[in-house]
C-alpha positions as CSV (number, residue, x, y, z in Angstrom):
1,X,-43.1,15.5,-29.7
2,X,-46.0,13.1,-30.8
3,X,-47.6,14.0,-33.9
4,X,-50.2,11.8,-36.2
5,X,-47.6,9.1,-37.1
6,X,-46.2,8.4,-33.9
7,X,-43.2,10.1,-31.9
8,X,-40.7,12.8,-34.1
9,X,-37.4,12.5,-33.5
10,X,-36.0,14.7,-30.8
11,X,-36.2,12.4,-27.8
12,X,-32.6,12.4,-26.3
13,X,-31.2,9.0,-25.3
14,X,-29.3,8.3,-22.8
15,X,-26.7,5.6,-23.0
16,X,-26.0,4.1,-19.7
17,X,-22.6,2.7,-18.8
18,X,-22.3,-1.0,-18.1
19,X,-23.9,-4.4,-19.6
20,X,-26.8,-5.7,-18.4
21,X,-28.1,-9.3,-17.5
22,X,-32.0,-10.5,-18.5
23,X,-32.4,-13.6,-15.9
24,X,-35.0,-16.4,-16.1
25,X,-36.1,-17.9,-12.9
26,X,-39.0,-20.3,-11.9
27,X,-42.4,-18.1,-10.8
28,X,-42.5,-19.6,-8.0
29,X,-39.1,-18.6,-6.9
30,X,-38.8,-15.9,-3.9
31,X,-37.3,-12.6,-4.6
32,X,-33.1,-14.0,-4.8
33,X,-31.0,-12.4,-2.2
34,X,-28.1,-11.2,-5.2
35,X,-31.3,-9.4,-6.4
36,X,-32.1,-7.6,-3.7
37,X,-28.4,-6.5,-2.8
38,X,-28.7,-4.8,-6.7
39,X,-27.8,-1.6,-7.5
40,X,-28.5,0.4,-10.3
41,X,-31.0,0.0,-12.9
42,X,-33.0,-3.1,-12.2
43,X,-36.2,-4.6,-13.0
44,X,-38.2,-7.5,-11.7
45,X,-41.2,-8.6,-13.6
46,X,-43.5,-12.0,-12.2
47,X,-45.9,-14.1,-14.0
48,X,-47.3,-17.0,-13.6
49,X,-44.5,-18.8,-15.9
50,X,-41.1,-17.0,-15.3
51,X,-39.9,-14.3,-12.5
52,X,-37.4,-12.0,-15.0
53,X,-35.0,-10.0,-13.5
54,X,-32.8,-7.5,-15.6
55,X,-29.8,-6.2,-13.4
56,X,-26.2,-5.3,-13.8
57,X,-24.5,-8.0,-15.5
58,X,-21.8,-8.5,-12.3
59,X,-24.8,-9.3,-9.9
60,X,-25.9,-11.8,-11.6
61,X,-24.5,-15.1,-10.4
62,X,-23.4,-17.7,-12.9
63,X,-25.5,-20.6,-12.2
64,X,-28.7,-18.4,-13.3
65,X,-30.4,-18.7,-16.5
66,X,-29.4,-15.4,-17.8
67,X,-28.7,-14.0,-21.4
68,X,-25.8,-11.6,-20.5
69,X,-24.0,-8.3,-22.6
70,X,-26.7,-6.1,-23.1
71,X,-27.0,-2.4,-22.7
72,X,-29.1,0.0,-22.2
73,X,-30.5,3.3,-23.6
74,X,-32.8,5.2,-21.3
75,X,-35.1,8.3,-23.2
76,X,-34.5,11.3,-21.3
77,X,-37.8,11.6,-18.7
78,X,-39.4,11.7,-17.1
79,X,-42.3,11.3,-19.8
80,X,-45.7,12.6,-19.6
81,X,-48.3,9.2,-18.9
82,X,-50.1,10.6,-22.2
83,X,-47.5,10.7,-24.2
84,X,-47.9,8.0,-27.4
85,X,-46.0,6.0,-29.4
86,X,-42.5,6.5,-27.6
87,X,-41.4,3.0,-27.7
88,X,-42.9,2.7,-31.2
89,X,-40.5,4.9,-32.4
90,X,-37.5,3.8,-31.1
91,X,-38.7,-0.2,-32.3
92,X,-38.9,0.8,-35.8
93,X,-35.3,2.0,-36.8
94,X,-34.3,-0.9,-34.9
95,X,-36.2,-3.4,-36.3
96,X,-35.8,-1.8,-39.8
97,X,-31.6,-2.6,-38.8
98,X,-32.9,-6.4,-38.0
99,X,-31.8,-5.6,-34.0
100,X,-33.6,-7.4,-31.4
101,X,-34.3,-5.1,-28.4
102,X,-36.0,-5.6,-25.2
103,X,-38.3,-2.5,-23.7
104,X,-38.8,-1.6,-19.6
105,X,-40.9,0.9,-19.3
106,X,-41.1,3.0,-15.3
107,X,-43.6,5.3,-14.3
108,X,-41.1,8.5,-15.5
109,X,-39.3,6.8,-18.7
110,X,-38.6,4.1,-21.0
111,X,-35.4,1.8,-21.7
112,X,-34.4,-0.3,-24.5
113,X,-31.6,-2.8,-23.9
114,X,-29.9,-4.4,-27.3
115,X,-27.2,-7.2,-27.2
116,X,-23.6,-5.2,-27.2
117,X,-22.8,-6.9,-30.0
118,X,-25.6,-4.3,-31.6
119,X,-25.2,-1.4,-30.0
120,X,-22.9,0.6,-32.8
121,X,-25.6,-0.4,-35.4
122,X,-28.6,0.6,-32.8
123,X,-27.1,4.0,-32.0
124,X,-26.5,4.3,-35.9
125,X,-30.1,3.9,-36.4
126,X,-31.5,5.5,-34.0
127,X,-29.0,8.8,-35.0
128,X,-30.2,8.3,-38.4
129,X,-33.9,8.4,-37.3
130,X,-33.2,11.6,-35.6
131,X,-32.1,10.8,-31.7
132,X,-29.5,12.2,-30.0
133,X,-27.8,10.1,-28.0
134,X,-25.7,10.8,-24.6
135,X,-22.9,8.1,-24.7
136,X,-20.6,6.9,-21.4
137,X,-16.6,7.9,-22.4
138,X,-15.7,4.7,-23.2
139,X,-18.2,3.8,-25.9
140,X,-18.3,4.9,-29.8
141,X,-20.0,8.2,-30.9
């Protein structure tokens, strides 16, 4: 689906049910128990100035630096390691719609996560850029 420009349209999205939390802890912080009794979609990223979790909002206890209500749409993997310009693609309707994201990428796909407060004007971009998107029953079409 790449071409000279970057990705075409035609990647199908995935939205996935829930809100996410994006956590803020010290580096030097071990690996917090609520984070290792996670489920679901979860990432842990250390550096030497922050360990970041992102985890389902309800594991996420409220005394943690966290930035909470986001959701997630997953592209539909897994992707080829070659393939270019994925993420690029889905940043630029966003950012053309002024919509912050935040991007995980795994060894078979990639997520975006936007604020909820976003979401109907992400997946209205991203429709009008040429995505399909897979929504949970309870959100908008």
């Amino acid at each position: 689906m790449e071409h000279r420009d970057g990705p075409r349209p035609g990647y199908r999205l995935h939205l996935l049910a829930g809100t996410f939390a994006i956590c803020r802890l010290p580096a030097s912080t071990p690996l917090p128990e609520w984070a290792q009794r996670s489920t679901g979609v979860m990432s842990l990223t250390r550096t030497p100035d922050e360990l970041s979790i992102i985890c389902v909002e309800t594991h996420a206890p409220a005394d943690v630096q966290c930035r909470r209500g986001y959701r997630a749409l997953q592209v539909a993997g897994p992707l080829p390691f070659e393939a270019v310009g994925i993420l690029a693609g889905l940043a630029r309707p966003l950012a053309e719609a002024g919509i912050s994201i935040l991007a995980v990428a795994t060894y078979d796909t990639d997520y975006v996560f936007v604020h909820a407060s976003d979401l109907a004007r992400a997946m209205l971009a991203l429709r009008g850029a040429g995505y399909a998107i897979d929504t949970v029953d309870d959100e908008p079409s």
